[in-house]
mmCIF file of the C-alpha atoms, coordinates in Angstrom:
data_MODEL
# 
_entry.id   MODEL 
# 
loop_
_atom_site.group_PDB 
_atom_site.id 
_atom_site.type_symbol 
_atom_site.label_atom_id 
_atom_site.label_alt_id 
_atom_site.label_comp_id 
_atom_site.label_asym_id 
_atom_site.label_entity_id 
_atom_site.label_seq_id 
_atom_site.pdbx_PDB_ins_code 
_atom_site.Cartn_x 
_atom_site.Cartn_y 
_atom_site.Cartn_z 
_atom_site.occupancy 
_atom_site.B_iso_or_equiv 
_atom_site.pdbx_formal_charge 
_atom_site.auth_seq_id 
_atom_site.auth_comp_id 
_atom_site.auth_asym_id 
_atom_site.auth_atom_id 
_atom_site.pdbx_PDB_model_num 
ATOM 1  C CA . UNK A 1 1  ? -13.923 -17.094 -18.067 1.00 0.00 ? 1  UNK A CA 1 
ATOM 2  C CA . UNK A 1 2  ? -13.219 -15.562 -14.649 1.00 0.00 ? 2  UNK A CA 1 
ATOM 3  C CA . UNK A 1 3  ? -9.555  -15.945 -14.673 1.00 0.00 ? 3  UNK A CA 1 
ATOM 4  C CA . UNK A 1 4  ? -9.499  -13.676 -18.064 1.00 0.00 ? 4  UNK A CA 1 
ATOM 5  C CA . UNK A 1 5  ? -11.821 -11.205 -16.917 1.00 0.00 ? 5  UNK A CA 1 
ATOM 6  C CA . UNK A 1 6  ? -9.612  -10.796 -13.855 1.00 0.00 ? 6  UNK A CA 1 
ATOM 7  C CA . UNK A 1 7  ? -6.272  -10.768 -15.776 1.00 0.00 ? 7  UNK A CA 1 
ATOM 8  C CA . UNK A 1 8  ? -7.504  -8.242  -18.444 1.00 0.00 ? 8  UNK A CA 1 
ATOM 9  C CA . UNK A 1 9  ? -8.576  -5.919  -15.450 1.00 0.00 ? 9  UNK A CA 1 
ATOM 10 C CA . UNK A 1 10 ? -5.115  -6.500  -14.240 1.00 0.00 ? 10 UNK A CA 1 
ATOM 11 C CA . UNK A 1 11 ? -3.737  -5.240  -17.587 1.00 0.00 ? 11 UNK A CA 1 
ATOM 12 C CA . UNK A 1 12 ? -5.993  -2.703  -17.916 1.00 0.00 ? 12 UNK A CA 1 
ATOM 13 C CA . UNK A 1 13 ? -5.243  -1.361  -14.410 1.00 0.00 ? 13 UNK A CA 1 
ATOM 14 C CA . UNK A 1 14 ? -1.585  -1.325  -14.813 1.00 0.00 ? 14 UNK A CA 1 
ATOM 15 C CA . UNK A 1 15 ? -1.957  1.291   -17.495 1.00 0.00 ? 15 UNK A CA 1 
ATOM 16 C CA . UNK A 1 16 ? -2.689  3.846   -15.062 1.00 0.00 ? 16 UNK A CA 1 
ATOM 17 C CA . UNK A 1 17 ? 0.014   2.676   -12.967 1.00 0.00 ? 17 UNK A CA 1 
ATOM 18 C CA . UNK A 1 18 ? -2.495  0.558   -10.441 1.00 0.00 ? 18 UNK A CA 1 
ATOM 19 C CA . UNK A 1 19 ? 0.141   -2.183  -10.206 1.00 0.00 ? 19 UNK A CA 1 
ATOM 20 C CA . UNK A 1 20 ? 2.682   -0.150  -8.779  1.00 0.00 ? 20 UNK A CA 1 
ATOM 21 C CA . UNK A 1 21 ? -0.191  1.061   -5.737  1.00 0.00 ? 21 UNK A CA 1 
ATOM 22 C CA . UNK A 1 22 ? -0.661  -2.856  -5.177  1.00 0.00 ? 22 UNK A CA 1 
ATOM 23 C CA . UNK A 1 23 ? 3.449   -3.189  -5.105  1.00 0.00 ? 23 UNK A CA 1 
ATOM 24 C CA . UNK A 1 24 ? 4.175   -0.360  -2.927  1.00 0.00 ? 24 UNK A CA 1 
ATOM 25 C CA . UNK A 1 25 ? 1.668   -0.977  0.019   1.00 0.00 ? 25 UNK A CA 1 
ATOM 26 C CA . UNK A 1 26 ? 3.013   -4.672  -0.023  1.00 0.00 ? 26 UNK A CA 1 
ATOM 27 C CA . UNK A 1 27 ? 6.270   -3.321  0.942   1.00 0.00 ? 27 UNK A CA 1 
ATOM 28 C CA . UNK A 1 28 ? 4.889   -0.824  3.026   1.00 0.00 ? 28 UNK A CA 1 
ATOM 29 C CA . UNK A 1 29 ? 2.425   -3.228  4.600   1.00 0.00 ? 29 UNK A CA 1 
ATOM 30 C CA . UNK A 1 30 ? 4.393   -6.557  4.779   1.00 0.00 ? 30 UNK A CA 1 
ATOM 31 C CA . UNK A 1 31 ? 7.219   -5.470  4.186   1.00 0.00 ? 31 UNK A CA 1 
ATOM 32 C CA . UNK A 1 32 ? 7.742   -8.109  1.287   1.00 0.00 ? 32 UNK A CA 1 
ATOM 33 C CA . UNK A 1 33 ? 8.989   -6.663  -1.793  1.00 0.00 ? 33 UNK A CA 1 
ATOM 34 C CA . UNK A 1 34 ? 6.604   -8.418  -4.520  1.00 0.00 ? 34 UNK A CA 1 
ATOM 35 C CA . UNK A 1 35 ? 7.252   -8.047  -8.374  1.00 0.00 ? 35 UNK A CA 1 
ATOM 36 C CA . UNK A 1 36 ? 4.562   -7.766  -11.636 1.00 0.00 ? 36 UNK A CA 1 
ATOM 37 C CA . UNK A 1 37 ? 4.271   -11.688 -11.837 1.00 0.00 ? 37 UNK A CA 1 
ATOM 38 C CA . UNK A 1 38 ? 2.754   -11.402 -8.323  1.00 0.00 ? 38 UNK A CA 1 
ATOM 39 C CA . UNK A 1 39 ? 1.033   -8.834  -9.269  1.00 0.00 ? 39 UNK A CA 1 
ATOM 40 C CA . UNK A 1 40 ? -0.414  -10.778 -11.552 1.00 0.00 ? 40 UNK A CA 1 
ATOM 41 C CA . UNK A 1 41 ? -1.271  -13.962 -9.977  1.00 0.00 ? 41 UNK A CA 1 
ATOM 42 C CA . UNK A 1 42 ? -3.039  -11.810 -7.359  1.00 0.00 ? 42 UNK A CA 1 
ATOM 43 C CA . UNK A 1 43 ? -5.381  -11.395 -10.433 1.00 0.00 ? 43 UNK A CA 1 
ATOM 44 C CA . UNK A 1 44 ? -5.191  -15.388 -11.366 1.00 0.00 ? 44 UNK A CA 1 
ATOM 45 C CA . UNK A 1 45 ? -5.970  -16.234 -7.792  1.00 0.00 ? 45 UNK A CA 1 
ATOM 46 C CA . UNK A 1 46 ? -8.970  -13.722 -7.717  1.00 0.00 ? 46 UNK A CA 1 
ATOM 47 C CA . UNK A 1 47 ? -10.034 -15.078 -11.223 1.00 0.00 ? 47 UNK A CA 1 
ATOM 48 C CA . UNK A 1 48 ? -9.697  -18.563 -9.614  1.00 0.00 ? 48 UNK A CA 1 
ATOM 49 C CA . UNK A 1 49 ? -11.855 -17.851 -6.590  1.00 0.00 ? 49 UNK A CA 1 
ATOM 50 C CA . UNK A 1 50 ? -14.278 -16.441 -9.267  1.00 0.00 ? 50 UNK A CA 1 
ATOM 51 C CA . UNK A 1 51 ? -14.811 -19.586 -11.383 1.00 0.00 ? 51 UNK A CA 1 
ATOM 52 C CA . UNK A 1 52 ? -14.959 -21.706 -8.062  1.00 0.00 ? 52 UNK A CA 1 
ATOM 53 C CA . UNK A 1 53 ? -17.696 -19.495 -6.628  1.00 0.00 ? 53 UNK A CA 1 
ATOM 54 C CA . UNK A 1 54 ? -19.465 -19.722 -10.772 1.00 0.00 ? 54 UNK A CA 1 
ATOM 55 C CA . UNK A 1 55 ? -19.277 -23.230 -9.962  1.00 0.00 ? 55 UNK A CA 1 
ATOM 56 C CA . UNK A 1 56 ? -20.978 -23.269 -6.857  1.00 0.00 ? 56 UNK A CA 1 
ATOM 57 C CA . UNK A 1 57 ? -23.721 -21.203 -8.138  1.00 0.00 ? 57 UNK A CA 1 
ATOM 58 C CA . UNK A 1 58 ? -24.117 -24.339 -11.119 1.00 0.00 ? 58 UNK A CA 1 
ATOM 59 C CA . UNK A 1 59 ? -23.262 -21.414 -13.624 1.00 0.00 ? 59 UNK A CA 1 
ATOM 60 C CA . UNK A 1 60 ? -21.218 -24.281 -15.586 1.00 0.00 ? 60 UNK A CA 1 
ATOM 61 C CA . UNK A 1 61 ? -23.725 -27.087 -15.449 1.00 0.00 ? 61 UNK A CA 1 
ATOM 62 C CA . UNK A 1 62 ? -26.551 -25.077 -16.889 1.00 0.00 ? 62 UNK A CA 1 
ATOM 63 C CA . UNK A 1 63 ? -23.692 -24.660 -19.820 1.00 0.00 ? 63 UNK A CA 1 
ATOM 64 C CA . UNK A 1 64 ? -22.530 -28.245 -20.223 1.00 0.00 ? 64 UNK A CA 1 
ATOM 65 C CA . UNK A 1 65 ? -26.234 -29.521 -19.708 1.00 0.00 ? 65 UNK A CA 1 
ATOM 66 C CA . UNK A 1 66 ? -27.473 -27.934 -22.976 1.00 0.00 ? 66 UNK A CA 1 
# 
C-alpha cells in the first residue's frame, strides 16, 4: 500500500513541476544527469522502505491474522 501512496505523490508532485526540482539538483549536486523513470523509482524505493518499516511495526500481521 506504501509503494502506491508514494508513487501517486510522485504523480501528483510532478504536476507542479516537482520532478524537474528533484532532476535538476541531481545534476547540480552529483552531477549525474537522472531521467523521470528515476524519478520515479526514487518514489518506489521510498514506498519500499515504507512497507518494510509497516512490517516491522506488525501492521501486516494484525491484517493477515484476522
Amino acid at each position: 500500500m506504501a509503494i502506491g501512496t508514494f508513487l501517486i505523490t510522485g504523480w501528483i508532485l510532478s504536476w507542479f513541476k516537482f520532478d524537474e526540482i528533484i532532476i535538476q539538483t541531481f545534476k547540480e549536486l552529483f552531477n549525474k544527469d537522472i531521467t523521470k523513470a528515476t524519478y520515479y523509482f526514487i518514489f518506489f524505493c521510498l514506498g519500499i522502505l515504507g512497507e518494510i518499516v509497516l512490517l516491522f511495526q506488525g501492521a501486516y500481521y494484525e491484517y493477515f491474522l484476522r
